[in-house]
Backbone of each chain as nested JSON, in Angstrom:
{
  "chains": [
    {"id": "A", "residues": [
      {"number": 1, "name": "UNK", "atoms": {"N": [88.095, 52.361, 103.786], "CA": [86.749, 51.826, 103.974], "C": [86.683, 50.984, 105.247]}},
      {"number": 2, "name": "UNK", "atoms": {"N": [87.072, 49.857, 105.292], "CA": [87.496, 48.931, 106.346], "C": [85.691, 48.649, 106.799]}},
      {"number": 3, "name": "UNK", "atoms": {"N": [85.495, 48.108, 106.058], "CA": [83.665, 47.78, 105.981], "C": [83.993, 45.967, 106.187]}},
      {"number": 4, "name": "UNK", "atoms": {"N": [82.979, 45.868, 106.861], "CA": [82.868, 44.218, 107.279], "C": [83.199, 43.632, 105.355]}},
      {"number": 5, "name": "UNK", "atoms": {"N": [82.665, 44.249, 104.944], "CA": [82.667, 43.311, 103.429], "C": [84.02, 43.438, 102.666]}},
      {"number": 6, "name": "UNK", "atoms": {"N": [84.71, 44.831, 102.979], "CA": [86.014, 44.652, 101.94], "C": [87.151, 43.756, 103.106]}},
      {"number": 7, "name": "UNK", "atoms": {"N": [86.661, 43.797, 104.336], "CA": [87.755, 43.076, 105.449], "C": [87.619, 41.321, 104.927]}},
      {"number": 8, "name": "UNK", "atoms": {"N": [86.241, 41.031, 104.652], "CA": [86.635, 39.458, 104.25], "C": [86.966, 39.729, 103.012]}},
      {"number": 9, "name": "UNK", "atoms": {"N": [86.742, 40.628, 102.101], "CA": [87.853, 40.211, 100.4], "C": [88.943, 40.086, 100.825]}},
      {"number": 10, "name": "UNK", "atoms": {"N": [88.869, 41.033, 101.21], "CA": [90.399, 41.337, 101.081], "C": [91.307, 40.161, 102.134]}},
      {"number": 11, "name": "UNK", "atoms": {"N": [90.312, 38.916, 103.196], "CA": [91.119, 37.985, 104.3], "C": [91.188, 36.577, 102.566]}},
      {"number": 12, "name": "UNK", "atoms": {"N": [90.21, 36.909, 101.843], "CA": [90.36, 36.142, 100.143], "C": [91.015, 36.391, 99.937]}},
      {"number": 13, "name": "UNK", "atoms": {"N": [91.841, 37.133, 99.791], "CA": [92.656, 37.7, 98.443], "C": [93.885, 36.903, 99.322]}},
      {"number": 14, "name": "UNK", "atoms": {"N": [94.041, 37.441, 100.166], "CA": [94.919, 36.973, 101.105], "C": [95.533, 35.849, 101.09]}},
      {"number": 15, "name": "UNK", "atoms": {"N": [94.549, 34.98, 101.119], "CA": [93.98, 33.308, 101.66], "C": [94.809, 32.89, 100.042]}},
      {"number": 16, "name": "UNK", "atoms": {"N": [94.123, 33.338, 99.363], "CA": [94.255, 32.936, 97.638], "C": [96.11, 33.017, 97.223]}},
      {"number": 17, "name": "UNK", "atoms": {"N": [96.308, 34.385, 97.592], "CA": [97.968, 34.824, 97.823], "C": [98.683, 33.791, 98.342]}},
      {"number": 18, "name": "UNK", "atoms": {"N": [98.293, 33.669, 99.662], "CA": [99.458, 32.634, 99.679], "C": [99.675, 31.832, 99.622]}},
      {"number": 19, "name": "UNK", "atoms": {"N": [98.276, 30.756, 99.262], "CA": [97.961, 29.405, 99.086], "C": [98.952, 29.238, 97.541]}},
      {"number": 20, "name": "UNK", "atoms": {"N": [99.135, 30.484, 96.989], "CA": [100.291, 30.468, 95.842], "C": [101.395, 30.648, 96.211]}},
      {"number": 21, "name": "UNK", "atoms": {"N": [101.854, 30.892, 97.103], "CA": [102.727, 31.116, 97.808], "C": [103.855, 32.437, 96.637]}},
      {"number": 22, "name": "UNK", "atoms": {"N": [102.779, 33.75, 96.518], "CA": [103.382, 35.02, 96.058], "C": [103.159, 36.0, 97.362]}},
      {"number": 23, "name": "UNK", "atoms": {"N": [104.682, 36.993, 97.129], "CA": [104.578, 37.843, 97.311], "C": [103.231, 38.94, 96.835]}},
      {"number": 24, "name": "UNK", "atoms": {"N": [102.842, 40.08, 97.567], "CA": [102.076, 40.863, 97.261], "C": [102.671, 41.777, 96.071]}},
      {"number": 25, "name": "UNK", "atoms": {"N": [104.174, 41.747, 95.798], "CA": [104.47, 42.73, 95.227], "C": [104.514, 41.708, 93.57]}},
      {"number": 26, "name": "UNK", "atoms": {"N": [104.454, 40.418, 93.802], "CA": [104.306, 38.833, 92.892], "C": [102.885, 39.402, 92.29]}},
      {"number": 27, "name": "UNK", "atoms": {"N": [102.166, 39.101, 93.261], "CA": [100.654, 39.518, 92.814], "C": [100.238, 40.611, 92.067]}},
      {"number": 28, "name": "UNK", "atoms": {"N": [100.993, 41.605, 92.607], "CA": [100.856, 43.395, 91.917], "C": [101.29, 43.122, 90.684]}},
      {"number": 29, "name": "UNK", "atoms": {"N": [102.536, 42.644, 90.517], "CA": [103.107, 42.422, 88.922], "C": [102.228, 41.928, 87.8]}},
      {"number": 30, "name": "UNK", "atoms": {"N": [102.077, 40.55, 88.447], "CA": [100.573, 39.425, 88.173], "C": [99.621, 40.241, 87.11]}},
      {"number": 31, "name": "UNK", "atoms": {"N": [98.778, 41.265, 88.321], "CA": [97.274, 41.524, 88.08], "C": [97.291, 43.261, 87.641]}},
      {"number": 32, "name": "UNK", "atoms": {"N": [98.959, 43.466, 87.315], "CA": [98.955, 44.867, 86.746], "C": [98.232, 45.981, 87.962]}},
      {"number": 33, "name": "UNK", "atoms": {"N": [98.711, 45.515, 89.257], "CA": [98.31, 46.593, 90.233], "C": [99.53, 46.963, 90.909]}},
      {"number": 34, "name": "UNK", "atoms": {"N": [99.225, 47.92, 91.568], "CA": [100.572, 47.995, 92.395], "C": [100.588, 47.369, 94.113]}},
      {"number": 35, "name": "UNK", "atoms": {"N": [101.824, 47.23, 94.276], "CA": [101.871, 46.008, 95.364], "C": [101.155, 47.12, 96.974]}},
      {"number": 36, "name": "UNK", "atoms": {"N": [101.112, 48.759, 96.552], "CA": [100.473, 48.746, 97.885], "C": [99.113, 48.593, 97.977]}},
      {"number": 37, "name": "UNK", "atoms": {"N": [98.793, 48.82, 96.553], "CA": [97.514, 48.566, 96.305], "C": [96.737, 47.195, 96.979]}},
      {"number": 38, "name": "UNK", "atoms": {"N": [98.005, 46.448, 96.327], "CA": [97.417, 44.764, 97.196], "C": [97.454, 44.789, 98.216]}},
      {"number": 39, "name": "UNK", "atoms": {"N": [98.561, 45.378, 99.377], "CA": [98.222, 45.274, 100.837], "C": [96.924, 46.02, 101.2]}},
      {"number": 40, "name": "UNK", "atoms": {"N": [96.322, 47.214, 100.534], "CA": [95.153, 48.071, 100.966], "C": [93.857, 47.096, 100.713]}},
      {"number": 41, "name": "UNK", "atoms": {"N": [94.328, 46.484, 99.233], "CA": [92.923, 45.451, 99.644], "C": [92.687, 44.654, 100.793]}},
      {"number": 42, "name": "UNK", "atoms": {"N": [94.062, 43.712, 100.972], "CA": [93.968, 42.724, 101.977], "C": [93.537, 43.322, 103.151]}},
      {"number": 43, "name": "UNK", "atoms": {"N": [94.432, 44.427, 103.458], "CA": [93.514, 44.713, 104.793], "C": [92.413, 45.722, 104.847]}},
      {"number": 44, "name": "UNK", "atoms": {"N": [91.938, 45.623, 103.775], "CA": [90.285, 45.843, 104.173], "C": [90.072, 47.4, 103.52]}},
      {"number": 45, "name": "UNK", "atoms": {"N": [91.086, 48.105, 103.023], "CA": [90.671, 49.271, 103.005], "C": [90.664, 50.34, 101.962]}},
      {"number": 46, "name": "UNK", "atoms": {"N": [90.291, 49.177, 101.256], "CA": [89.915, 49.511, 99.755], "C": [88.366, 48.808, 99.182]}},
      {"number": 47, "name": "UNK", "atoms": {"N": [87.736, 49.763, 98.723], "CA": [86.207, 49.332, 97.862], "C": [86.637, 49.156, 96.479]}},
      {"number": 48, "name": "UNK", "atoms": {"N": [87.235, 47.807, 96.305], "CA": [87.632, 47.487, 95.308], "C": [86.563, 47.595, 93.982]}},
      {"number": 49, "name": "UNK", "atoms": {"N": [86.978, 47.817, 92.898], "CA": [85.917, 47.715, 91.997], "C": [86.027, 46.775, 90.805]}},
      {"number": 50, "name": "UNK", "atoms": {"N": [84.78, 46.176, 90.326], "CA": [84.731, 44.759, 89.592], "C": [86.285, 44.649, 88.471]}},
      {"number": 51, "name": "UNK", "atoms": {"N": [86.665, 45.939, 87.81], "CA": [87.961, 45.957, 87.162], "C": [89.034, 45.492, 88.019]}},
      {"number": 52, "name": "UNK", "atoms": {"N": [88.625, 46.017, 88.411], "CA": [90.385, 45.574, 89.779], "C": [90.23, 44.052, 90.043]}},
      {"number": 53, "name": "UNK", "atoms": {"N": [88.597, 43.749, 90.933], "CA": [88.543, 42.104, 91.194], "C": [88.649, 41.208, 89.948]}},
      {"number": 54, "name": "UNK", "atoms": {"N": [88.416, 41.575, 88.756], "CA": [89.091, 40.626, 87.183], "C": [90.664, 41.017, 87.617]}},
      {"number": 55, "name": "UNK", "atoms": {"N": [91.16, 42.035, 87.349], "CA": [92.463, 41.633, 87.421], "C": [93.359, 41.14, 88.622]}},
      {"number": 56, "name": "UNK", "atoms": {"N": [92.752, 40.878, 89.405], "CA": [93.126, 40.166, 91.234], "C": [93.205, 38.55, 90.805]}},
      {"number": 57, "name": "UNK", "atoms": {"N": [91.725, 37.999, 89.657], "CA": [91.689, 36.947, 89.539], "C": [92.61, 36.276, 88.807]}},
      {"number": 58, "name": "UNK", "atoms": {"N": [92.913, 37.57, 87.847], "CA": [93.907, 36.614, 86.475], "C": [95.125, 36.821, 87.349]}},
      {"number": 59, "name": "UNK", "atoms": {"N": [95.817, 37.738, 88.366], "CA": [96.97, 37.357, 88.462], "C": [96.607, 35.966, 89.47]}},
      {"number": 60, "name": "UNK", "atoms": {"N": [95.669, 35.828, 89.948], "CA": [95.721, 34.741, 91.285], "C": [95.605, 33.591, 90.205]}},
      {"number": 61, "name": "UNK", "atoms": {"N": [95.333, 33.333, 89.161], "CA": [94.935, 32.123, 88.016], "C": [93.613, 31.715, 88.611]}},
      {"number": 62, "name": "UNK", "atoms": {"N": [93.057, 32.175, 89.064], "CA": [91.733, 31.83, 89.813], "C": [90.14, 32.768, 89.267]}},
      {"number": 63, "name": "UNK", "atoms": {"N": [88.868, 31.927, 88.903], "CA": [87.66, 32.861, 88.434], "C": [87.147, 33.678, 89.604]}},
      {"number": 64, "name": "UNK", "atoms": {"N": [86.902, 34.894, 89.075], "CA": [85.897, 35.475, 89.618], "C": [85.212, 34.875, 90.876]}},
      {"number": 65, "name": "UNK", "atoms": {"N": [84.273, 33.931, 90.009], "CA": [83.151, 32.765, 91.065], "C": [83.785, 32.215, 91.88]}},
      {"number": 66, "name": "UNK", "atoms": {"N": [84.642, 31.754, 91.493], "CA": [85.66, 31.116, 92.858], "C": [85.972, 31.695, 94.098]}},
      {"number": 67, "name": "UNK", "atoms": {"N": [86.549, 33.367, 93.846], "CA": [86.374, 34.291, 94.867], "C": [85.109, 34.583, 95.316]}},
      {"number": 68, "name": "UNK", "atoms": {"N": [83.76, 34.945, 94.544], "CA": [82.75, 35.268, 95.43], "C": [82.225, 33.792, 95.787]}},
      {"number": 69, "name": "UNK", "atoms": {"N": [82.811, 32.473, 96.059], "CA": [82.336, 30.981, 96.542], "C": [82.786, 31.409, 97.884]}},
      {"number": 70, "name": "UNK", "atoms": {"N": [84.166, 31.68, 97.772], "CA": [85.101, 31.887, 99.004], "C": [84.479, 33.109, 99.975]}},
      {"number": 71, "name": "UNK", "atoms": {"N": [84.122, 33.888, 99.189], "CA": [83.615, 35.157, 100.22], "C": [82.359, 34.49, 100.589]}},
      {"number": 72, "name": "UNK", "atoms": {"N": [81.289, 34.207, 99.854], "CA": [80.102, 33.501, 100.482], "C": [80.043, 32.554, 101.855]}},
      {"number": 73, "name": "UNK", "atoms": {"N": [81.243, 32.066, 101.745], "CA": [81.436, 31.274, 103.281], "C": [81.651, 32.27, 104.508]}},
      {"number": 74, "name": "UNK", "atoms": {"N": [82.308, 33.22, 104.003], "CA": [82.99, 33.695, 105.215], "C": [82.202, 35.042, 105.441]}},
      {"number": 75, "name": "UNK", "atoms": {"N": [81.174, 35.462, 104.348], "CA": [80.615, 36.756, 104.667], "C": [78.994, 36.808, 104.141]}},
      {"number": 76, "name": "UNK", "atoms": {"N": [78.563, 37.144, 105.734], "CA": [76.99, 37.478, 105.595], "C": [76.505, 38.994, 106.177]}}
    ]},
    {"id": "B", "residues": [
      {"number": 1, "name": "UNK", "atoms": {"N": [82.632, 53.869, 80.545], "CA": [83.414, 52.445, 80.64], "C": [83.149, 51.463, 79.629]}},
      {"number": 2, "name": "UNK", "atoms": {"N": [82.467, 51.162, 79.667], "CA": [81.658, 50.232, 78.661], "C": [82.778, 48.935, 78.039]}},
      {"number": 3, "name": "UNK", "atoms": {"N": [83.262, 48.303, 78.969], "CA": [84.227, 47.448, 78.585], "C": [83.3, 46.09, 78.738]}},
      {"number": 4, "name": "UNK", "atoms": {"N": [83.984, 45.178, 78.145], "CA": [83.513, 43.776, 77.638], "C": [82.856, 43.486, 79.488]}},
      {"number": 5, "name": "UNK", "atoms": {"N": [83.787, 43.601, 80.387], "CA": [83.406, 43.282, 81.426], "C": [82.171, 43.834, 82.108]}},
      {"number": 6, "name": "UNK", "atoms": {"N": [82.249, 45.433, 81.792], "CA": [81.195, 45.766, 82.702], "C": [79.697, 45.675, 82.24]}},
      {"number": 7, "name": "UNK", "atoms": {"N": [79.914, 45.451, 80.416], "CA": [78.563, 44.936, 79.594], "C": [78.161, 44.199, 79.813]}},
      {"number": 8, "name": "UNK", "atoms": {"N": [79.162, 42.995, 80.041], "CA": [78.416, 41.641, 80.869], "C": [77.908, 41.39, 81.647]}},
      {"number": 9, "name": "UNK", "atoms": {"N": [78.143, 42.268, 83.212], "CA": [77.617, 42.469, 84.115], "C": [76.407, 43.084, 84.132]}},
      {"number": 10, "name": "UNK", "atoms": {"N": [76.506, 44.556, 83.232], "CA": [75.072, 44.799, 83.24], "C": [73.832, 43.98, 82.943]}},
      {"number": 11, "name": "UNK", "atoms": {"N": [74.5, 42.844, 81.634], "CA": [73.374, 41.773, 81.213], "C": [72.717, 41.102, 82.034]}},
      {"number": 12, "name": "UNK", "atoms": {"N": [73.491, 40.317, 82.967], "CA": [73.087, 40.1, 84.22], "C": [72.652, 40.679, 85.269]}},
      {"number": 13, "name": "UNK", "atoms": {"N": [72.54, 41.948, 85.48], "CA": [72.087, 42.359, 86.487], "C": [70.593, 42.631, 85.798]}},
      {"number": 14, "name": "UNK", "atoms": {"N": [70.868, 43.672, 84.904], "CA": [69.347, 43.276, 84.017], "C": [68.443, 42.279, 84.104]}},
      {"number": 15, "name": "UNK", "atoms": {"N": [69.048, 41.194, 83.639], "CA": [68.373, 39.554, 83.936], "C": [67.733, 39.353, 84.959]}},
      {"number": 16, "name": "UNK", "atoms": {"N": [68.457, 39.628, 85.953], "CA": [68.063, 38.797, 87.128], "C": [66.865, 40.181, 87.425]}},
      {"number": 17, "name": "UNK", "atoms": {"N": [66.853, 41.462, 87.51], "CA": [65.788, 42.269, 87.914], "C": [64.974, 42.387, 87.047]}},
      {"number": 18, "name": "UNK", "atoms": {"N": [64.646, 41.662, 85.513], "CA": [63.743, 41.1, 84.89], "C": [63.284, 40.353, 85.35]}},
      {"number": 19, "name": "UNK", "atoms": {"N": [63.979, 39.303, 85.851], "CA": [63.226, 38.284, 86.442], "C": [62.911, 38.219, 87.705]}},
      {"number": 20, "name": "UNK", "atoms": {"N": [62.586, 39.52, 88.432], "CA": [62.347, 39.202, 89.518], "C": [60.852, 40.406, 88.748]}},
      {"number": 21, "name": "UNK", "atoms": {"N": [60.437, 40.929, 87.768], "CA": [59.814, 41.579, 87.743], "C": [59.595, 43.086, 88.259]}},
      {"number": 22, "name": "UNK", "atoms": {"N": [60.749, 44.063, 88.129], "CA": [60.663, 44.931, 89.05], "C": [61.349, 45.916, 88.004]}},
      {"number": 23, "name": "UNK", "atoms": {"N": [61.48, 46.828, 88.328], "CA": [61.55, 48.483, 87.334], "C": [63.099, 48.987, 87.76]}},
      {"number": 24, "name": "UNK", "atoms": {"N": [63.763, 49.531, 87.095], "CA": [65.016, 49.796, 87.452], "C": [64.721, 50.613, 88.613]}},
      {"number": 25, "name": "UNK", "atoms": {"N": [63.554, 51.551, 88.592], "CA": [63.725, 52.598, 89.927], "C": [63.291, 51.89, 90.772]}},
      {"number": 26, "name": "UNK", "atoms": {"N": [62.31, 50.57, 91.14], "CA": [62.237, 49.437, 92.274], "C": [63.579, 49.185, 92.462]}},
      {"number": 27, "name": "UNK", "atoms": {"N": [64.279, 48.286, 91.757], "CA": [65.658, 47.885, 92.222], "C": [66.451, 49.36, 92.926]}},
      {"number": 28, "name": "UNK", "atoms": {"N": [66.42, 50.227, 92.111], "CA": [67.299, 51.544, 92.796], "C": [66.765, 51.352, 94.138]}},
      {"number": 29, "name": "UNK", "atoms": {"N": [65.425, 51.565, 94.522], "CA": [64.743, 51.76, 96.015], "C": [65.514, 49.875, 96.466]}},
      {"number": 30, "name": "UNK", "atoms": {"N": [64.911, 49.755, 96.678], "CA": [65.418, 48.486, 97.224], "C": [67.116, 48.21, 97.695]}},
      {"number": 31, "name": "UNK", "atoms": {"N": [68.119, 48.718, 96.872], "CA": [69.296, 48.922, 96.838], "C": [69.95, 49.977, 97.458]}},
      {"number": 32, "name": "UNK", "atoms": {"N": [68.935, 50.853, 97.469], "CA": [69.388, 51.871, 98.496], "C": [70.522, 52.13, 97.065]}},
      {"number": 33, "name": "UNK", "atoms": {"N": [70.136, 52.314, 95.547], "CA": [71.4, 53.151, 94.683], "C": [70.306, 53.963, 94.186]}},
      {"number": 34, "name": "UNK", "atoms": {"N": [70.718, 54.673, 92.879], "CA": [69.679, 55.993, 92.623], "C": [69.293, 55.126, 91.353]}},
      {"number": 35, "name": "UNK", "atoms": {"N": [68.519, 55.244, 90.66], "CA": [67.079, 54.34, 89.917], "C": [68.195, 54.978, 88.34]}},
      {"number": 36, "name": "UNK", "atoms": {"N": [68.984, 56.009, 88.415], "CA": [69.907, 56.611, 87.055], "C": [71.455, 55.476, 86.961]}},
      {"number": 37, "name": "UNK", "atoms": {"N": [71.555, 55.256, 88.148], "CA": [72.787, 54.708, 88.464], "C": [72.441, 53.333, 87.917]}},
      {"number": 38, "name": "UNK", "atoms": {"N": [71.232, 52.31, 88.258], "CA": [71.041, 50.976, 87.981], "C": [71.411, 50.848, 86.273]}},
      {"number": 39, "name": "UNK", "atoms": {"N": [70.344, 52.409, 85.877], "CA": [70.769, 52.021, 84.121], "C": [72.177, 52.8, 83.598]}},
      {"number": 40, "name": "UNK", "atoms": {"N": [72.531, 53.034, 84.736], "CA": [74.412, 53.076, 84.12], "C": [74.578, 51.85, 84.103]}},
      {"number": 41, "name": "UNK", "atoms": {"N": [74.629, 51.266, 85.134], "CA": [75.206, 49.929, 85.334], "C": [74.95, 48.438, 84.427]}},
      {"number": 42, "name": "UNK", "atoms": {"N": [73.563, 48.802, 83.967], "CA": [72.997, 47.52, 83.257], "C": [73.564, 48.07, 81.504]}},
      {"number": 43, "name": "UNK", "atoms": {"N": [73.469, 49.399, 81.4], "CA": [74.29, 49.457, 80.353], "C": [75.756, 49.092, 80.211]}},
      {"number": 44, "name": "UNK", "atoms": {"N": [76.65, 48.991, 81.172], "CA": [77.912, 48.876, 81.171], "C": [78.794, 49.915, 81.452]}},
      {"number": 45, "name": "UNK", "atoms": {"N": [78.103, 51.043, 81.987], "CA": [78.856, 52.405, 81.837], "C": [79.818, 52.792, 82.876]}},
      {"number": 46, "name": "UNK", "atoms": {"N": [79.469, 51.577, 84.02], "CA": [80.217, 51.77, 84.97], "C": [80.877, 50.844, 85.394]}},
      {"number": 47, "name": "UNK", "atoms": {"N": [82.06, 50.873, 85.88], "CA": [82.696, 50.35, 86.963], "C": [82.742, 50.065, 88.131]}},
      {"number": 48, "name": "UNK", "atoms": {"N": [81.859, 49.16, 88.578], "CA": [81.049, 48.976, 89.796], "C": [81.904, 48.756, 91.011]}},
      {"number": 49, "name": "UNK", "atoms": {"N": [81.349, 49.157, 92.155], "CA": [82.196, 49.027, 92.989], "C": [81.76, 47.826, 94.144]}},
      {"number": 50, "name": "UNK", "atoms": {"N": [82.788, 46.623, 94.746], "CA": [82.161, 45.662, 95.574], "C": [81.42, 46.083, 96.515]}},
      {"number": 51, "name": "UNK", "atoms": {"N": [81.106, 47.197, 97.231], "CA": [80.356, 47.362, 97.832], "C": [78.655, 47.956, 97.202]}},
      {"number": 52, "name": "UNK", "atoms": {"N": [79.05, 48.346, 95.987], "CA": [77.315, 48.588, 95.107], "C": [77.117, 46.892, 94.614]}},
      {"number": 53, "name": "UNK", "atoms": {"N": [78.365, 46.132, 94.471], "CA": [77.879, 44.744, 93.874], "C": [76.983, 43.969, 95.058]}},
      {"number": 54, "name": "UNK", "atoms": {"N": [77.14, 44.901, 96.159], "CA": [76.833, 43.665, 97.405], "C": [75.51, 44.621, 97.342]}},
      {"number": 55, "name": "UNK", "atoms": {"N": [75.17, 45.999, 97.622], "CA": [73.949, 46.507, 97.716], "C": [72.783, 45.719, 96.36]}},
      {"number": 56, "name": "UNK", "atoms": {"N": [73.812, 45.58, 95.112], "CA": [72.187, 45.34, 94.262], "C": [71.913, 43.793, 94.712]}},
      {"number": 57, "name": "UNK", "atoms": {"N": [73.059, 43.207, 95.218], "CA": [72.795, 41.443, 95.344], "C": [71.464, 41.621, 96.425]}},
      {"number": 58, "name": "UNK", "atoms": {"N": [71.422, 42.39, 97.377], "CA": [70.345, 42.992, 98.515], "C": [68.971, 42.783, 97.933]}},
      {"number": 59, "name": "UNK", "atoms": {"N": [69.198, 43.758, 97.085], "CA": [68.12, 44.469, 96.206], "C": [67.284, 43.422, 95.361]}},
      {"number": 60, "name": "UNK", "atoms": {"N": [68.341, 42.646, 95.066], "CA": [67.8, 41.64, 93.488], "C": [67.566, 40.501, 95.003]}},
      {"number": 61, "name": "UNK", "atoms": {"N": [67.706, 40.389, 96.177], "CA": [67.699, 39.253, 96.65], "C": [68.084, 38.231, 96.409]}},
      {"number": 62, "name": "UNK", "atoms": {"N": [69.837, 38.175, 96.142], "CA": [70.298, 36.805, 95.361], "C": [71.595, 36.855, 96.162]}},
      {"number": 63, "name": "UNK", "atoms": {"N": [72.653, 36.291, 96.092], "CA": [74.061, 36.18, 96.6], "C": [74.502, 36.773, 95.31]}},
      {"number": 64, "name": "UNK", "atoms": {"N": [75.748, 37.712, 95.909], "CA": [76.69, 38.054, 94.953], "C": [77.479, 36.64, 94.2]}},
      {"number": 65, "name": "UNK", "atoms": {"N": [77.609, 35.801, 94.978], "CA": [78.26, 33.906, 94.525], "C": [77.522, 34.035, 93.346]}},
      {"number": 66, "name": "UNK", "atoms": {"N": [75.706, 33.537, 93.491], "CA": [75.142, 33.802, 92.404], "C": [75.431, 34.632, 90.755]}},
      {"number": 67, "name": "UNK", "atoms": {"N": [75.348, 35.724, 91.327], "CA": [75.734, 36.91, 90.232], "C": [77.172, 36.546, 89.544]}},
      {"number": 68, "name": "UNK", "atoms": {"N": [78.277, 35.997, 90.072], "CA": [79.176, 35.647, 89.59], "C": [79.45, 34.354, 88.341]}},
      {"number": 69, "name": "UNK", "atoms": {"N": [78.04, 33.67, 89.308], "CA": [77.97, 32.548, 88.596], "C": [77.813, 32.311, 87.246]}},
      {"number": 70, "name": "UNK", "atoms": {"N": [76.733, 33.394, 87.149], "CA": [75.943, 34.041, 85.838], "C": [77.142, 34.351, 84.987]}},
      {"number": 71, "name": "UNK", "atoms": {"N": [77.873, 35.461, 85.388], "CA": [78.741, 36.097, 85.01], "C": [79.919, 35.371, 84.125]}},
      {"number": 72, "name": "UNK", "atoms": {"N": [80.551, 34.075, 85.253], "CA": [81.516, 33.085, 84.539], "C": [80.847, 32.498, 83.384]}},
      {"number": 73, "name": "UNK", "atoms": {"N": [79.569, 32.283, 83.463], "CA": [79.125, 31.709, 82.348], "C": [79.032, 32.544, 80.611]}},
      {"number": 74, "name": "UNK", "atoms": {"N": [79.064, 33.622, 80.635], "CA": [78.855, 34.598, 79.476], "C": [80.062, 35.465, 79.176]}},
      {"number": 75, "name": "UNK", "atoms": {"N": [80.996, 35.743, 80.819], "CA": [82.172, 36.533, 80.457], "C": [83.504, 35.504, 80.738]}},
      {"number": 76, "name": "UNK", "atoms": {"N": [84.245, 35.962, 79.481], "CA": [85.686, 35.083, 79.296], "C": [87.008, 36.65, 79.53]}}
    ]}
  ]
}
């Protein structure tokens, strides 16, 4: 995809990752995805879908709202 | 699909294009999605994808932040 909108989730997901300081393949385990899966979000090139962004949140320990707070800053 | 998650979402998306007064096939036009697809979605049938979450936020004229907001509040 690599659409202005999945490039800032996915600079979130990112941001969120390592502010936990996990690996992507940490995160994959986490949120029951697989770890290339997590690099395709981060960089942009995946149209993630609302199933996937719940399970992004529970492995990050972080809501939903919290991520679309974070995207709201950074994407118009 | 019809999982706890995507029922919830539909509730809310429902909601909010109740309350803006407008017909599922208005929101479809407006959203640029197809007027069949909105009542997949408000039923729960689908698995939405972040880039249709960002077209109906368009449509309904609200922030996706918003929609989330809703969302944390009703889905656990």
């Amino acid at each position: 995809m690599n659409t202005k909108l999945s490039l800032d989730f996915g600079k979130i997901i990112r941001e969120l990752r390592k502010g936990k300081d996990i690996s992507q393949e940490e995160l994959g385990f986490r949120s029951n995805l697989h770890r290339t899966y997590i690099g395709m979000i981060e960089r942009g090139e995946k149209n993630i879908t609302l199933e996937s962004i719940e399970k992004l949140s529970k492995g990050l320990d972080v809501s939903m709202k919290l991520i679309f707070e974070k995207l709201n800053k950074i994407h118009q």
